[in-house]
mmCIF file of the N, C-alpha and C atoms, coordinates in Angstrom:
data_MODEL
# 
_entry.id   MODEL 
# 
loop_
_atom_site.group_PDB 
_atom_site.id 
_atom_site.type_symbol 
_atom_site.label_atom_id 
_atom_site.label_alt_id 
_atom_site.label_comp_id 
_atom_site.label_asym_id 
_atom_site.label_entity_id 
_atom_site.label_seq_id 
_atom_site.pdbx_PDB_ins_code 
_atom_site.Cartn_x 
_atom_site.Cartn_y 
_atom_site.Cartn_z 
_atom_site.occupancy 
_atom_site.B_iso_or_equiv 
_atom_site.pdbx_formal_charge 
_atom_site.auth_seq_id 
_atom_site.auth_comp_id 
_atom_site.auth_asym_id 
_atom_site.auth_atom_id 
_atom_site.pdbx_PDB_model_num 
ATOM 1   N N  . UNK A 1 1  ? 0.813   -1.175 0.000   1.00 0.00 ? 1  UNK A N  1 
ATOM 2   C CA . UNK A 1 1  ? 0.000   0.000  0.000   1.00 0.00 ? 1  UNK A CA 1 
ATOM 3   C C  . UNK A 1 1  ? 0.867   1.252  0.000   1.00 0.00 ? 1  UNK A C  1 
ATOM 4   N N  . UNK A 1 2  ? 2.401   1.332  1.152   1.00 0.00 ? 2  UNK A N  1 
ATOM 5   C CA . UNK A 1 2  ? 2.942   2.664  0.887   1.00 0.00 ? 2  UNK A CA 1 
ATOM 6   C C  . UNK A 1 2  ? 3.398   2.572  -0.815  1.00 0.00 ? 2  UNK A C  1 
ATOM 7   N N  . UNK A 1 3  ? 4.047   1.990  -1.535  1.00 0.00 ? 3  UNK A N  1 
ATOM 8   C CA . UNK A 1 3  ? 4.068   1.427  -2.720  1.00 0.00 ? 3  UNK A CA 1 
ATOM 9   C C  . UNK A 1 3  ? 3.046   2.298  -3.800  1.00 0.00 ? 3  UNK A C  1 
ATOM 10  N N  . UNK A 1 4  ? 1.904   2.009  -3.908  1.00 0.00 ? 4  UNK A N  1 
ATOM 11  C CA . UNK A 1 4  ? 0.985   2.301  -4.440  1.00 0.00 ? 4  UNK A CA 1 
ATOM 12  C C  . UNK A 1 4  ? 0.742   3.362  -4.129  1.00 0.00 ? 4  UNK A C  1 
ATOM 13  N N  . UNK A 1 5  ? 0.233   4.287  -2.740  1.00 0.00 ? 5  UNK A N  1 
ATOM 14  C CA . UNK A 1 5  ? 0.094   5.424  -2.507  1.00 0.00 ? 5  UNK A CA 1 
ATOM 15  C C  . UNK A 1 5  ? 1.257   6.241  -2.506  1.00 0.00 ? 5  UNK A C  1 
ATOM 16  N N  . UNK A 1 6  ? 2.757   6.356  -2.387  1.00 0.00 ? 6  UNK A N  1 
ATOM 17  C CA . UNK A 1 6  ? 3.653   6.804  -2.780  1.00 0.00 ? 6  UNK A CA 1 
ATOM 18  C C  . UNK A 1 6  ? 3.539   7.194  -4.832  1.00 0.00 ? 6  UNK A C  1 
ATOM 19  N N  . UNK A 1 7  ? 3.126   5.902  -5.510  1.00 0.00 ? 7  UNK A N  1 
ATOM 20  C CA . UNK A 1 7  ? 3.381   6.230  -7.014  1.00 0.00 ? 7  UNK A CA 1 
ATOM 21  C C  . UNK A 1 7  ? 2.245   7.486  -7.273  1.00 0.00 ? 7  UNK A C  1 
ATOM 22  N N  . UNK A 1 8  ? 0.827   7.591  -6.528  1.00 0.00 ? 8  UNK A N  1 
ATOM 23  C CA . UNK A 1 8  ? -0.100  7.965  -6.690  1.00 0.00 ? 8  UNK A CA 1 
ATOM 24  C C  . UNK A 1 8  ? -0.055  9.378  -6.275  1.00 0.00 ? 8  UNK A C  1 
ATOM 25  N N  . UNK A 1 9  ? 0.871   9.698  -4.975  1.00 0.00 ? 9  UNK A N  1 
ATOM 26  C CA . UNK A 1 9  ? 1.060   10.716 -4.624  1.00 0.00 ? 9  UNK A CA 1 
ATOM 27  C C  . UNK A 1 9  ? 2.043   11.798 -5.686  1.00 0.00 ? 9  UNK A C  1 
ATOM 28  N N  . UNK A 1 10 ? 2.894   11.152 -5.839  1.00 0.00 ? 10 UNK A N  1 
ATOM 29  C CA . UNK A 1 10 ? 4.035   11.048 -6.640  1.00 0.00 ? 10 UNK A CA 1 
ATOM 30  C C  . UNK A 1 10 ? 4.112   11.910 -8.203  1.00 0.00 ? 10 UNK A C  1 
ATOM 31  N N  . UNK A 1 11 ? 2.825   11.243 -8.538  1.00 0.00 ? 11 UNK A N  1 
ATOM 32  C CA . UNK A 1 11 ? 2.198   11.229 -10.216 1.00 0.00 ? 11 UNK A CA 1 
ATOM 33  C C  . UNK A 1 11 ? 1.420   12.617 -10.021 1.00 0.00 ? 11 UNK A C  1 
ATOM 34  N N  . UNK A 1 12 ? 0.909   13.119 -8.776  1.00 0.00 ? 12 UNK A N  1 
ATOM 35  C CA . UNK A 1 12 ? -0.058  14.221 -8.873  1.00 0.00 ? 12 UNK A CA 1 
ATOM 36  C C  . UNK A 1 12 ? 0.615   14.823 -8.404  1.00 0.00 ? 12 UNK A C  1 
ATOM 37  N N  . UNK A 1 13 ? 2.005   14.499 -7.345  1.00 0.00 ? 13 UNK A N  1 
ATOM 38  C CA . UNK A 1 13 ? 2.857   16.444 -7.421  1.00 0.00 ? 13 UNK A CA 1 
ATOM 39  C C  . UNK A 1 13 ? 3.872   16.358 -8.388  1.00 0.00 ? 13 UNK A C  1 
ATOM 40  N N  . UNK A 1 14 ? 3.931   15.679 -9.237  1.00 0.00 ? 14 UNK A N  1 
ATOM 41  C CA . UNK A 1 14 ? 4.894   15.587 -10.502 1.00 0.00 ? 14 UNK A CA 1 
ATOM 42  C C  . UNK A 1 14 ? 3.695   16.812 -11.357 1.00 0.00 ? 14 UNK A C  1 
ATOM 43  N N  . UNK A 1 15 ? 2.617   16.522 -11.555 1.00 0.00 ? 15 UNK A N  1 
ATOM 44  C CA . UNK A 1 15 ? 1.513   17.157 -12.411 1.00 0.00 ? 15 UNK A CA 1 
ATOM 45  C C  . UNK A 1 15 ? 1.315   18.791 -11.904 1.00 0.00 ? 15 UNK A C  1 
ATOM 46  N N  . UNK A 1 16 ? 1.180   18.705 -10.383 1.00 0.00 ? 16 UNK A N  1 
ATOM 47  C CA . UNK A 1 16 ? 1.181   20.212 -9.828  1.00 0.00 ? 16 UNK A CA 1 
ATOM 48  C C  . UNK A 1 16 ? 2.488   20.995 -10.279 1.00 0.00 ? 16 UNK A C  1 
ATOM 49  N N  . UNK A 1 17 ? 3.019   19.978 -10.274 1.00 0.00 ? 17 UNK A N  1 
ATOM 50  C CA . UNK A 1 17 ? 4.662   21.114 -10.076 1.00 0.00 ? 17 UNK A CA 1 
ATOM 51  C C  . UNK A 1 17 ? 4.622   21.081 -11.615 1.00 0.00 ? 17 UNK A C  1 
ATOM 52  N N  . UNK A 1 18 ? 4.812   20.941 -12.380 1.00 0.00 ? 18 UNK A N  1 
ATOM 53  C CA . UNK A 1 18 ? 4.523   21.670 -14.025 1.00 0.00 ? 18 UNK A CA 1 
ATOM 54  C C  . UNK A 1 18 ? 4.434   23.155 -14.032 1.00 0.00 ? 18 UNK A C  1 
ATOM 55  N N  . UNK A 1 19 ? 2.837   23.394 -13.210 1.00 0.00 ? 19 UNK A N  1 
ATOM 56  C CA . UNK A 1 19 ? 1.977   24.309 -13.269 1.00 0.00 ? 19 UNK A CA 1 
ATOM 57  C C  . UNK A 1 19 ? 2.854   25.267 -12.674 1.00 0.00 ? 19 UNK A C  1 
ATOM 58  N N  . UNK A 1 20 ? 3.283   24.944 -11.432 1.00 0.00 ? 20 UNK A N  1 
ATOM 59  C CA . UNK A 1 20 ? 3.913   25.813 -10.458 1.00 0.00 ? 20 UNK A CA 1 
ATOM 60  C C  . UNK A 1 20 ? 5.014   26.320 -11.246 1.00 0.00 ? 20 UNK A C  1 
ATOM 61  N N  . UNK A 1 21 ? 5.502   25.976 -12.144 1.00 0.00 ? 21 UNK A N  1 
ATOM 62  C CA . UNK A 1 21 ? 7.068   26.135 -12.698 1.00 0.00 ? 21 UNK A CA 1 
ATOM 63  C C  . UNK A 1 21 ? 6.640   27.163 -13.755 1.00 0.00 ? 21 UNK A C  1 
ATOM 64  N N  . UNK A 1 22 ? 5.580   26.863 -14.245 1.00 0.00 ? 22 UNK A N  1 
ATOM 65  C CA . UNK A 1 22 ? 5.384   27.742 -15.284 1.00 0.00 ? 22 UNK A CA 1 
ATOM 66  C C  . UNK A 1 22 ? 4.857   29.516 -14.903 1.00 0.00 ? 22 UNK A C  1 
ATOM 67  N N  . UNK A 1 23 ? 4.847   30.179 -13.604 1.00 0.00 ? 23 UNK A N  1 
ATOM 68  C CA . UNK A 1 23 ? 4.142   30.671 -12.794 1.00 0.00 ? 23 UNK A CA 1 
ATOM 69  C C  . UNK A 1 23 ? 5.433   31.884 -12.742 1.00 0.00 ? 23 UNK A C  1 
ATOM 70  N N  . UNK A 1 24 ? 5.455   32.658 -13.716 1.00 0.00 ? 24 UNK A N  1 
ATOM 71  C CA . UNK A 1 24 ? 6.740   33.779 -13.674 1.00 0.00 ? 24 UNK A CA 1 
ATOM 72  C C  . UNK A 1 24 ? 7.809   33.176 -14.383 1.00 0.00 ? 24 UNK A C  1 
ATOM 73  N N  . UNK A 1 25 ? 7.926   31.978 -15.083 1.00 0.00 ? 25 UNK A N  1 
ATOM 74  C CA . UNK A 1 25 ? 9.038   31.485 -16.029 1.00 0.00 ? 25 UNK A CA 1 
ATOM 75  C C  . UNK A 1 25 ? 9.642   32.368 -16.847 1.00 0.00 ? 25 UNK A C  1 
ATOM 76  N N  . UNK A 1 26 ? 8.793   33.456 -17.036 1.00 0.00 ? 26 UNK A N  1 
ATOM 77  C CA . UNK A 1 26 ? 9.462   34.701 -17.654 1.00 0.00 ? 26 UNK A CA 1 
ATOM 78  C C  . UNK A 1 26 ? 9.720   35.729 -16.823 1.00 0.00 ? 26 UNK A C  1 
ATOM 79  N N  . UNK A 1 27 ? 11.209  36.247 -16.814 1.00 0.00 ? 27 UNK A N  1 
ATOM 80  C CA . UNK A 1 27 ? 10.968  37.142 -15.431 1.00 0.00 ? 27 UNK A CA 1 
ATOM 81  C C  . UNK A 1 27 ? 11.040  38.553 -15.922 1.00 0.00 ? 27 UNK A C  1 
ATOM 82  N N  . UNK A 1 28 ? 10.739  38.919 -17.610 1.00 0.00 ? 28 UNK A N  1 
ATOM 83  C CA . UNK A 1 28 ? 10.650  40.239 -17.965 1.00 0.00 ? 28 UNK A CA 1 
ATOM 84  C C  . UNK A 1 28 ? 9.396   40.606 -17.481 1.00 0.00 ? 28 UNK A C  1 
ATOM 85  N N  . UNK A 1 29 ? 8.264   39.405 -17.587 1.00 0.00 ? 29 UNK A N  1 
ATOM 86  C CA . UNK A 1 29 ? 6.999   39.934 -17.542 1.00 0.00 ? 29 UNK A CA 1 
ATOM 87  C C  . UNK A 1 29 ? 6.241   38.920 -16.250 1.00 0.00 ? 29 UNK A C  1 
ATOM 88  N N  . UNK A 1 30 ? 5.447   40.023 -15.697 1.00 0.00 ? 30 UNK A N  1 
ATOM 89  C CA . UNK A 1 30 ? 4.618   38.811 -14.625 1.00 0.00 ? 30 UNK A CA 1 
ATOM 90  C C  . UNK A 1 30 ? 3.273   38.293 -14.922 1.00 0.00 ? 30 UNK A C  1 
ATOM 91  N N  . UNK A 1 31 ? 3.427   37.066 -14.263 1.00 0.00 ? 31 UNK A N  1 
ATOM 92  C CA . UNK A 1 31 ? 2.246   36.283 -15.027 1.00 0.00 ? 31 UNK A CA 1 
ATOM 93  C C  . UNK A 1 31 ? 0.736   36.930 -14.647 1.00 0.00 ? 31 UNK A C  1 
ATOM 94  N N  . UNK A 1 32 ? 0.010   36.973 -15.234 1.00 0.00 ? 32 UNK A N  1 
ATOM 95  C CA . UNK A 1 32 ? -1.238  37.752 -15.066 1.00 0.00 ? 32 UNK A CA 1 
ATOM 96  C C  . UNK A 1 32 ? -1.728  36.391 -14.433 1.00 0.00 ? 32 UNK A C  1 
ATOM 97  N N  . UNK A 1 33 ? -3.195  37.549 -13.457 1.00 0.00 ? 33 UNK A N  1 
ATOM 98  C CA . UNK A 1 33 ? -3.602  36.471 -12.530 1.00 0.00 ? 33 UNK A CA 1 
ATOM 99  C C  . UNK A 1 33 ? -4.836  35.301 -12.962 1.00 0.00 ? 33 UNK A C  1 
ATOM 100 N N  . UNK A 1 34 ? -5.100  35.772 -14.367 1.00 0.00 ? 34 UNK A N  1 
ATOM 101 C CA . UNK A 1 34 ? -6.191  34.992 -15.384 1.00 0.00 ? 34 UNK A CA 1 
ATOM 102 C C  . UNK A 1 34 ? -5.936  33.814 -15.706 1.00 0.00 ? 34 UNK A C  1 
ATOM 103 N N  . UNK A 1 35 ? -4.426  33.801 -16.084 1.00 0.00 ? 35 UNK A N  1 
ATOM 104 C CA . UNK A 1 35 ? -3.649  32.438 -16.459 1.00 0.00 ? 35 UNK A CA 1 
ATOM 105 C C  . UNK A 1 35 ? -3.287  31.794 -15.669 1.00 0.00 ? 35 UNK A C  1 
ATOM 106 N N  . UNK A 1 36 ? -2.901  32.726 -14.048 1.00 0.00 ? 36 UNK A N  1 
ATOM 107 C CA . UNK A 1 36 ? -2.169  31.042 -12.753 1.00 0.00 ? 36 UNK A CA 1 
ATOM 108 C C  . UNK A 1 36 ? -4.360  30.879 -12.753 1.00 0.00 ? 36 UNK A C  1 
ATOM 109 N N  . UNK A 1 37 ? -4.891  31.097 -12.849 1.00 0.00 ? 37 UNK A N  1 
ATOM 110 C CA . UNK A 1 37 ? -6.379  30.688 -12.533 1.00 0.00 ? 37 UNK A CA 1 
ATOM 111 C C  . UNK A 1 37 ? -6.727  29.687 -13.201 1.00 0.00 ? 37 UNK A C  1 
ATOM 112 N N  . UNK A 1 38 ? -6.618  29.777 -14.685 1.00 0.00 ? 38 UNK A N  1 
ATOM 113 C CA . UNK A 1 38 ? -6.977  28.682 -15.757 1.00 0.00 ? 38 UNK A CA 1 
ATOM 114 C C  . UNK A 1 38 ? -5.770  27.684 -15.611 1.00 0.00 ? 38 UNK A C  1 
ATOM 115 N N  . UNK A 1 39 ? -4.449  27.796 -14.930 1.00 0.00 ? 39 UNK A N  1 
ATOM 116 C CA . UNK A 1 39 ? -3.586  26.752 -15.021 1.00 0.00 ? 39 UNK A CA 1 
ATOM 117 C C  . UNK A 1 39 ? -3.767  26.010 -13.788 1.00 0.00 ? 39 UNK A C  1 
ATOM 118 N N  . UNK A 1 40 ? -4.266  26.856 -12.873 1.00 0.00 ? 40 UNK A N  1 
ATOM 119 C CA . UNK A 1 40 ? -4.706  26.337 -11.676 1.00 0.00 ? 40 UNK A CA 1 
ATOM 120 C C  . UNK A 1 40 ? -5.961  24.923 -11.761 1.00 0.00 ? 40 UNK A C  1 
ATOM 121 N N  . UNK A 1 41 ? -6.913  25.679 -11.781 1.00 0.00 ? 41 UNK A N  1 
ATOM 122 C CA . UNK A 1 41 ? -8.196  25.032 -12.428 1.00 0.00 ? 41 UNK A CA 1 
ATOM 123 C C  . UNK A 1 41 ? -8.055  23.390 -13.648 1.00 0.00 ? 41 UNK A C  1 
ATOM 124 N N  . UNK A 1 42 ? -6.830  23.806 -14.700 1.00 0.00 ? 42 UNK A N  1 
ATOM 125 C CA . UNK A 1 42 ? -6.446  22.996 -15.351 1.00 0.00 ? 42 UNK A CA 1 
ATOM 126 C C  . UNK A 1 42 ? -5.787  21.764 -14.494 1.00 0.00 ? 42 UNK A C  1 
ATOM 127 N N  . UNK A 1 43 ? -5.238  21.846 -14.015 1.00 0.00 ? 43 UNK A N  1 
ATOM 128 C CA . UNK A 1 43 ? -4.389  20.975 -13.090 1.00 0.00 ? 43 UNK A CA 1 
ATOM 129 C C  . UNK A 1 43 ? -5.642  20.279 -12.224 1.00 0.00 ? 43 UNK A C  1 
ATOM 130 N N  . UNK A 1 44 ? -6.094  21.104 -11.465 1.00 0.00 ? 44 UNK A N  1 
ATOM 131 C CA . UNK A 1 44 ? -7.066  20.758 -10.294 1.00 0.00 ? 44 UNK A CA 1 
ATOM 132 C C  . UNK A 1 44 ? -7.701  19.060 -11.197 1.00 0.00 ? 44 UNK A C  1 
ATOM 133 N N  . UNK A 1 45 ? -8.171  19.559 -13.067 1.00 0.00 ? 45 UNK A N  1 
ATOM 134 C CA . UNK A 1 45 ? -9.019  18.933 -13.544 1.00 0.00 ? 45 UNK A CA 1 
ATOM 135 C C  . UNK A 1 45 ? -8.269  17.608 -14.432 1.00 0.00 ? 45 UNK A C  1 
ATOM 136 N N  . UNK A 1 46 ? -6.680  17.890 -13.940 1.00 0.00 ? 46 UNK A N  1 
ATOM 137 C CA . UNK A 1 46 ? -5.620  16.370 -14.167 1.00 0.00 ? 46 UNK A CA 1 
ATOM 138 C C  . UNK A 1 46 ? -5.793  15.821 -12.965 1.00 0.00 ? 46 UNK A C  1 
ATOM 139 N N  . UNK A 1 47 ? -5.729  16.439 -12.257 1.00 0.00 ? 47 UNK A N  1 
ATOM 140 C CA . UNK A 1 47 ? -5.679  15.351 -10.575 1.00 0.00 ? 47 UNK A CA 1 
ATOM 141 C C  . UNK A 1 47 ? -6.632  14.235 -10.449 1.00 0.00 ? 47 UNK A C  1 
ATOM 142 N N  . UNK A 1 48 ? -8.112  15.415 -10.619 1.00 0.00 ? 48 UNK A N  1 
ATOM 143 C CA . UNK A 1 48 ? -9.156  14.160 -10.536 1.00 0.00 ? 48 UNK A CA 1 
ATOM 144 C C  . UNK A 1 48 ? -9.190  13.337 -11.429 1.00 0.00 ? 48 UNK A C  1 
ATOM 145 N N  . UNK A 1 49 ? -8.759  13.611 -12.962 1.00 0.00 ? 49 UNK A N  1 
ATOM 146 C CA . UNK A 1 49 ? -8.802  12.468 -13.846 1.00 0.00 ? 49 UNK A CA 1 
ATOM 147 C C  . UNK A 1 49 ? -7.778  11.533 -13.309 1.00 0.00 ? 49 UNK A C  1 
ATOM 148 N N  . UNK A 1 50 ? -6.666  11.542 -12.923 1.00 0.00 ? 50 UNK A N  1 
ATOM 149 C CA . UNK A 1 50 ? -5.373  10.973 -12.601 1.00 0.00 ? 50 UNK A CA 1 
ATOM 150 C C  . UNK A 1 50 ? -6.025  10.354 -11.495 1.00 0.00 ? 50 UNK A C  1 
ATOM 151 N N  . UNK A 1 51 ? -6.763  10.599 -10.719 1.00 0.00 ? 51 UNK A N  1 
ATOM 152 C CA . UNK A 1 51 ? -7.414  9.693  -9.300  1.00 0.00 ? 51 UNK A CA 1 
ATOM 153 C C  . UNK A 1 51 ? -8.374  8.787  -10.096 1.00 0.00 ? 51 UNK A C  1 
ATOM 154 N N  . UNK A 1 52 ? -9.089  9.021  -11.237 1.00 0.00 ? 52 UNK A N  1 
ATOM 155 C CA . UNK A 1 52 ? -10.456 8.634  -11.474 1.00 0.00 ? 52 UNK A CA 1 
ATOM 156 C C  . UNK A 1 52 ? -9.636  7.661  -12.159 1.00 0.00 ? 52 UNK A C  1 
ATOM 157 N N  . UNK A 1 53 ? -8.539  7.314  -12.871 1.00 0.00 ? 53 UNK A N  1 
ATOM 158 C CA . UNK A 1 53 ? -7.539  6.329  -13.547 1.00 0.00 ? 53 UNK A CA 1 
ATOM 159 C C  . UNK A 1 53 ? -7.199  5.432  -12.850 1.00 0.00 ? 53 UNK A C  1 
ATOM 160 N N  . UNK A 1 54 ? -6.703  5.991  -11.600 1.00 0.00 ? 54 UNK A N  1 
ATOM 161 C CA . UNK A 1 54 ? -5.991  5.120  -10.505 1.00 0.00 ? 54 UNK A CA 1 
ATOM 162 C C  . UNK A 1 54 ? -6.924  4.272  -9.700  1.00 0.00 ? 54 UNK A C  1 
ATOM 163 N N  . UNK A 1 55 ? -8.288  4.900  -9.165  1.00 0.00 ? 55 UNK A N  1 
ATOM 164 C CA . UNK A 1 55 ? -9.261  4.361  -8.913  1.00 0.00 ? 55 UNK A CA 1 
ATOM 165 C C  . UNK A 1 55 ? -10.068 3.198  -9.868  1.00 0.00 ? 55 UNK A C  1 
ATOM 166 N N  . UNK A 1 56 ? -9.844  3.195  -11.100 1.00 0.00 ? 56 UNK A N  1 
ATOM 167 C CA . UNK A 1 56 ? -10.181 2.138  -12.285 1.00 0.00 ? 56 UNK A CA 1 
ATOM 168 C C  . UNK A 1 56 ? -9.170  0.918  -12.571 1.00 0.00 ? 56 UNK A C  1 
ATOM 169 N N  . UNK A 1 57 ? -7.780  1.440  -12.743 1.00 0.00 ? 57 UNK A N  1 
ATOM 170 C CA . UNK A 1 57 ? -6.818  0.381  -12.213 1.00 0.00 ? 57 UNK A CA 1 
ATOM 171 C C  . UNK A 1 57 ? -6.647  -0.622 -11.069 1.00 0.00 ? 57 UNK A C  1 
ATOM 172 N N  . UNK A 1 58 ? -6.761  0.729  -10.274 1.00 0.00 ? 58 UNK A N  1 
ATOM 173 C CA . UNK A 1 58 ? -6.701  -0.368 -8.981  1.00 0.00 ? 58 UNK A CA 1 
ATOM 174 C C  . UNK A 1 58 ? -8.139  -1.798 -8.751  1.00 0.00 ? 58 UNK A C  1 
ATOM 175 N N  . UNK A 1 59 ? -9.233  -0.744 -8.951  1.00 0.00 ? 59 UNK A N  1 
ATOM 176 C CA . UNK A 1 59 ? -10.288 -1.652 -9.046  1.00 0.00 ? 59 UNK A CA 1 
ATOM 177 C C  . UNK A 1 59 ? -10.252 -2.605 -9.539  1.00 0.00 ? 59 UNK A C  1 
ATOM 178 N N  . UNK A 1 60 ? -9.071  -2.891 -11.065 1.00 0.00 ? 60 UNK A N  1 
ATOM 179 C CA . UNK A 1 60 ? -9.417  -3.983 -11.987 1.00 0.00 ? 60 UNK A CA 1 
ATOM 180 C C  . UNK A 1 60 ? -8.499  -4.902 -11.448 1.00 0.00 ? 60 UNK A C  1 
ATOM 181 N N  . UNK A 1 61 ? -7.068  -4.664 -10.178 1.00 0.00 ? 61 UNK A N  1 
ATOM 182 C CA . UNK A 1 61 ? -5.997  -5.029 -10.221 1.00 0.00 ? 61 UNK A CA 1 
ATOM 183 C C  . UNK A 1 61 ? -6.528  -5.822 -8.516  1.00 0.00 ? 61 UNK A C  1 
ATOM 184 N N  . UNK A 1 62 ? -7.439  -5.305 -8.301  1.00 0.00 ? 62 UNK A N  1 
ATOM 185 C CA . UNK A 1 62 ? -8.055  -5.665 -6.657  1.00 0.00 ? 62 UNK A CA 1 
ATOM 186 C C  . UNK A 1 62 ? -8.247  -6.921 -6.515  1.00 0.00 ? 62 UNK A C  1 
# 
């Protein structure tokens, strides 16, 4: 189980941290607050798919 919940944890701050990186990557200009919102939101809507995957795997692997 740490195994499994380690890869699971793992896979979704691998996915957050993308977002986070991209968040002032340019440092001439600052990121407007429209885009950390929609990248925010975007992410939020990988996680749950990435749970709703893991939750289907595991189910089939149970």
């Amino acid at each position: 189980m740490l195994r499994v919940g380690s890869l699971c944890y793992g896979t979704l701050l691998f996915i957050a941290q993308l977002a986070y990186l991209r968040i002032d990557a340019d440092a001439d200009q600052p990121t407007p607050l429209r885009r950390v919102l929609w990248d925010a939101l975007a992410v939020s809507m990988l996680v749950l798919c990435a749970y709703e995957l893991y939750a289907y795997l595991l189910g089939r692997w149970a």
